[in-house]
N, C-alpha and C positions, 0 to 999 in steps of 0.2 A: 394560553396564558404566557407570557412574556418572565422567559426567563434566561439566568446569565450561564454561560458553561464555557468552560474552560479546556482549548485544542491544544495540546503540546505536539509539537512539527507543524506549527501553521505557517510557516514559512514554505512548508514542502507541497510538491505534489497533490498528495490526498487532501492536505491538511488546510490546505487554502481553499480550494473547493468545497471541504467542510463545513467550513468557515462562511464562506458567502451562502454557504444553502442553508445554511444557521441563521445570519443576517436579512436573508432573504423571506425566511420566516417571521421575521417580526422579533429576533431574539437578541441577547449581546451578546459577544461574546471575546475574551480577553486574552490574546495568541499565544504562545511563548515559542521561541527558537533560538539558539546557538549556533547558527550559521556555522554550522560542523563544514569542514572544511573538504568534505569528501567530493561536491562536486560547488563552482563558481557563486560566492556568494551574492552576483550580478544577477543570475538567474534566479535565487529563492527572493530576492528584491522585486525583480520580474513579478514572479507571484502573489506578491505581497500589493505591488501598487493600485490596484483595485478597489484592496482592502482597506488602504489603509485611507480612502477616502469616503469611506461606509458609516456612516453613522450607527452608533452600537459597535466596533471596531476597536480595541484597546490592543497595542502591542507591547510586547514585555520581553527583549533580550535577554535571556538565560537559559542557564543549563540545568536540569531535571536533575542531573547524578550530584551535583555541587550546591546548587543556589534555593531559596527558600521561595516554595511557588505563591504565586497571587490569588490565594482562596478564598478571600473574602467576599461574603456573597455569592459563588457558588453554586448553584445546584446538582451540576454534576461536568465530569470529568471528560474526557475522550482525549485517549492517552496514545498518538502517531507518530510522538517522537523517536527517532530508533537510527541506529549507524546503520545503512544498508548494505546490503552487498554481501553475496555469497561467495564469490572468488577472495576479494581483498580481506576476509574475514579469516582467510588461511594465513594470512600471511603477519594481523595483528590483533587476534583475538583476545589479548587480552583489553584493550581499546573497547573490543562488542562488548565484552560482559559490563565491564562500568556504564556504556551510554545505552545499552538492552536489558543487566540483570539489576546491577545496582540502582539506577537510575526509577526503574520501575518498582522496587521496592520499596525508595525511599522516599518514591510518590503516593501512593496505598497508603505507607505508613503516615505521611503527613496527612492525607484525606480523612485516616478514621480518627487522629488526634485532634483533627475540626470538628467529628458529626460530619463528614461527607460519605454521603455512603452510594453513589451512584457513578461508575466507573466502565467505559468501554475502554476496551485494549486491544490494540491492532496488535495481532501475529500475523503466522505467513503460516503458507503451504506446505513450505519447506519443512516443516517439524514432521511432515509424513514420510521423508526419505527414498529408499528405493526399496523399499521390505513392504510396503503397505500393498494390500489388494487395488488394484482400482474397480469401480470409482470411490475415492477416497471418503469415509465415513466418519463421521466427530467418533464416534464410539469405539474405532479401531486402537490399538496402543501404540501412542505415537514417541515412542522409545527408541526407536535408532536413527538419529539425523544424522548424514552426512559430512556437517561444516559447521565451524565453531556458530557462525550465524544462526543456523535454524537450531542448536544446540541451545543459543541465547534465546531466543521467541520460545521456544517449547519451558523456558525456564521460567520466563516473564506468565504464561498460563500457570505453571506451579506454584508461583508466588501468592495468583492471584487465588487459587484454589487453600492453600494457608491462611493468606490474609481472611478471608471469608468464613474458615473455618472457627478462627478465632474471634471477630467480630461481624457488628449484623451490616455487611455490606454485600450489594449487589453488584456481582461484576459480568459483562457478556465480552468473551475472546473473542475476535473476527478474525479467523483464518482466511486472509486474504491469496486471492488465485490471482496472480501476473498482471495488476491492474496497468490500465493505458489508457491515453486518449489525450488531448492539451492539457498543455506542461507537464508531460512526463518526463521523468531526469534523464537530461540527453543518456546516461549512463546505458541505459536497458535497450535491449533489443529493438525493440519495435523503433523509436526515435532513432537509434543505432543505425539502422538499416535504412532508414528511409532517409537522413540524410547523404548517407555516403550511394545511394543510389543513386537522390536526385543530382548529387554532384559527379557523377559517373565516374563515381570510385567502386573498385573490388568490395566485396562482401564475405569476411570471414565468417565460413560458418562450419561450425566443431560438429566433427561428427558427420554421419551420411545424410541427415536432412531428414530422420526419422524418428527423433526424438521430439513428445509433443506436448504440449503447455496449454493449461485451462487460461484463458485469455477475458478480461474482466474488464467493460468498458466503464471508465469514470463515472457517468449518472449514474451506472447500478452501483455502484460500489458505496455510490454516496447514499442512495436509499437506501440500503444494508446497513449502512453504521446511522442513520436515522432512525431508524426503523429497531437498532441496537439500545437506542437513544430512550426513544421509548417504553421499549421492553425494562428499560433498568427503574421506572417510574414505577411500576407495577408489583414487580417480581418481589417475593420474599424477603427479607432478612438473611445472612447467610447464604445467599446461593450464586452457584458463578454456570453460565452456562458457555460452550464454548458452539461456535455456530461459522460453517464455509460459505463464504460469498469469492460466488463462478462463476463463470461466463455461461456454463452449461453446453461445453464445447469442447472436446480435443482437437488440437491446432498441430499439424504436422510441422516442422519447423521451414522444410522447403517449400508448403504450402505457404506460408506467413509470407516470404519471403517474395515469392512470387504474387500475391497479392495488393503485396505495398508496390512492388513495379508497375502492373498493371494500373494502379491506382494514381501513378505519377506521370503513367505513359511511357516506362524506361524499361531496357533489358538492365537485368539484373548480371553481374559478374561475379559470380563467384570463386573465392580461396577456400579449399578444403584446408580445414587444421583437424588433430586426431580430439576426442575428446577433451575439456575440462573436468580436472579433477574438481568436488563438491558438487557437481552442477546434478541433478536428479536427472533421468530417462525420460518421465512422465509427472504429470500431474493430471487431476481430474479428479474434481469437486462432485459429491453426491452432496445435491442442494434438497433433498427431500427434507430434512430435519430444519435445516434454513425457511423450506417452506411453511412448515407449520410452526415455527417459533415466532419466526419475524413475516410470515406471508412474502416471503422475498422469491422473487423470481425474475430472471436477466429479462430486456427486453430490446438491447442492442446485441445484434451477430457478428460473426467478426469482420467479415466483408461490408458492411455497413459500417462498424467503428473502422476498420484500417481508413476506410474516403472520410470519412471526418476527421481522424486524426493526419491523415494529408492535406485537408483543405485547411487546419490551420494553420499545419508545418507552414505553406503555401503561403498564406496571412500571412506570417514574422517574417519569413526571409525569403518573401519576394521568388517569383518566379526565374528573374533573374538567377537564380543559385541554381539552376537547372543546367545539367548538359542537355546538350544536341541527343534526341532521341536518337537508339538505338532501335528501336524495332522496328519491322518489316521489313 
């Protein structure tokens, strides 16, 4: 059945890809973004041009913490808007809490004063910190984050666990692992590394190369927040579940590293830097519960997503952007 829902960060990463596998179903669906200035608004336009030639396609400039959202009609919510960034969140936290606690609050709270009661909310991994056992389990207490950031995501599930308590909305958290794949924000790792590879520049990498990351290709991630989508049609009254989508992988960091070389055909150079402070050790999603909630189970590995997410790099900026191979 043909219905409208509403993606806050449809300009981003996750949230445009949400967007068209929404559209692509047969659905509408009506954006919103603030073109947060944390990375080139060139690039979330990038993601956006697709879209915005999609029939069912509504886009809406504004801000979630400030401006009043487009609910009308409605059926349900899916809510990716969020300031990213674990490092820069040390340095202006209080920036996260408005565009991660506030903003999340003051969306809830507009939804249950419509009658919306159907609500996915992207978190992060990061709410597990470096105290959690691996592999990381929903059920664990995920009370000591490291960085104002995962401090905010772990806040925005609190909110959602009050809102719920007090009225009959369903909400599912998606504790998101490291997701990647095209148009990930040049910001992160993975995009990080492969351009300054293929352009045979150094590669900073903190730390000895033994710290490792659940690594989450874009199509699972999107069947995980669909598949969240779903769940919220069904479920209860009052109930908020919280649910990990992983790649079902720990990724060594020198392994990544060396991966995307290969994959470009280049040696890799690397600058040893001593750790980042916030940054976690580990992560690694125990998707068991994932699997019997939502039936979610990865089916890209990472050696297979790192050559897709190079053969788009590849697409946008041309082989030309390549140095002269280094290897052999």
């Amino acid at each position: 059945m043909k219905q409208a829902f509403l993606v806050t960060g449809a300009a981003g990463f996750i949230g445009s890809h949400v967007s068209e596998a929404l559209i692509g179903r047969g659905h509408e669906v009506t954006g919103v973004d603030n073109f947060d200035p944390f990375y080139a608004r060139d690039v979330k336009e990038g993601n956006l041009s697709g879209l915005r030639k999609l029939p069912g396609f509504r886009f809406v400039e504004a801000d979630v913490a400030r401006d009043p959202m487009p609910l009308d009609g409605i059926a349900a919510i899916i809510h990716l808007a969020a300031k990213p960034g674990v490092r820069p969140s040390l340095d202006d936290p209080g920036s996260y809490m408005e565009a991660n606690v506030t903003a999340t609050a003051r969306l809830i709270d507009a939804a249950r004063r419509v009658g919306l009661s159907r609500i996915v909310f992207g978190s992060s991994s990061s709410v597990y910190g470096n105290a959690t056992p691996a592999p990381f389990a929903e059920d664990t207490p995920a009370v000591w984050p490291i960085s104002p950031y995962a401090a905010s995501k772990r806040a925005g599930e609190l909110l959602a666990h009050a809102f719920a308590h007090l009225y009959p909305l369903k909400i599912i958290c998606l504790r998101f692992f490291t997701v990647y794949g095209p148009r990930q924000r040049p910001d992160l790792a993975i995009h990080k590394f492969t351009d300054l590879i293929a352009r045979g520049r150094p590669v900073r990498m903190h730390g000895d190369g033994s710290s490792e990351r659940d690594y989450t290709y874009i199509t699972d991630c999107v069947d995980g927040i669909l598949a969240a989508l779903e769940w919220t049609a069904g479920a209860a009254p009052g109930t908020v579940e919280t649910v990990n989508l992983g790649g079902g992988d720990r990724v060594r960091l020198d392994r990544l590293i060396a991966l995307i070389a290969t994959a470009l055909g280049q040696e890799a150079r690397i600058e040893r830097q001593p750790d980042q402070p916030g940054d976690v050790r580990l992560t690694d999603a125990d998707l068991a519960h994932a699997g019997r909630v939502l039936g979610f189970k990865p089916r890209v590995g990472i050696a297979e997503g790192i050559r897709k997410f190079v053969d788009w790099y590849e697409e946008v900026h041309g082989r030309q952007s390549r140095a002269p191979s280094r290897a052999g």
